[in-house]
N, C-alpha and C positions, 0 to 999 in steps of 0.2 A: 504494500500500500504506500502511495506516495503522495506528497500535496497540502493541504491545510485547509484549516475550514476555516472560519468568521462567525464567531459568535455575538451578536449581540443583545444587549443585556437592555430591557425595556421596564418601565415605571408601572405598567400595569401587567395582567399575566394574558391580555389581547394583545398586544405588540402593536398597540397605537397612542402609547403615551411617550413620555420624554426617554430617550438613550440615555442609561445610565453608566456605558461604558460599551466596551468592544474586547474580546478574547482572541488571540489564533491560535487553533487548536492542530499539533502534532500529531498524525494517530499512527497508534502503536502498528507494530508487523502484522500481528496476528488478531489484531482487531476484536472486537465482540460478537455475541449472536443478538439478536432484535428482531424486531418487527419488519424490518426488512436489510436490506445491502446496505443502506446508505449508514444504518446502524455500527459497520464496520468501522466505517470513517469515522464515527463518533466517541471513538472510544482509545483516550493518548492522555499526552501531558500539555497542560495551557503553556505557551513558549513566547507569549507578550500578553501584555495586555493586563486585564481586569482579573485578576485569580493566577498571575503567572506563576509556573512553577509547581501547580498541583495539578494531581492526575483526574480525569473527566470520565465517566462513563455515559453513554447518551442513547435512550429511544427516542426515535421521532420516527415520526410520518410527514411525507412530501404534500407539501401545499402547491405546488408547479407540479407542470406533466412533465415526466421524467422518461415515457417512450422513447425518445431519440436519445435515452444515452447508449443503447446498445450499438448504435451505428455509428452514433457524431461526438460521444460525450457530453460533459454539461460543462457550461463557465461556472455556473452556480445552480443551486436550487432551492428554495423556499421549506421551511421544519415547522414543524408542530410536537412538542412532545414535551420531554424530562428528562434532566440532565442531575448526574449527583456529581459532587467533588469532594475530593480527597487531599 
């Protein structure tokens, strides 16, 4: 697994109030199991940001259609879900 994700950190638990910060998230080799793939990705050590330095585990589910990442990949994709830190 290679890349980094962007987490960001919102005022209410809708993700339509004030940014309280921004994470970029490492994910480990061997990733986690979840709710789906993207689940893999979610699962490292915070390496800036808001909580650097502690380890993430994360479920979420895709808020963007993610169809074309088998052929073209994604620049980014949209989460819903829970995140614990360590």
């Amino acid at each position: 697994m290679r890349g980094s994700a962007t987490i960001t950190w919102y005022s209410d638990p809708d993700g339509h109030g004030r940014v309280m910060g921004r994470s970029t998230l490492v994910p480990t080799a061997t990733g986690a199991q979840g709710y789906s793939s993207l689940d893999s990705f979610l699962s490292g050590r915070i390496h800036s940001g808001t909580f650097a330095g502690h380890g993430v585990t994360a479920r979420a589910l895709p808020t963007t259609d993610v169809r074309s990442c088998f052929g073209r990949g994604l620049d980014s994709v949209g989460l819903r879900g829970n995140v614990s830190i360590s």
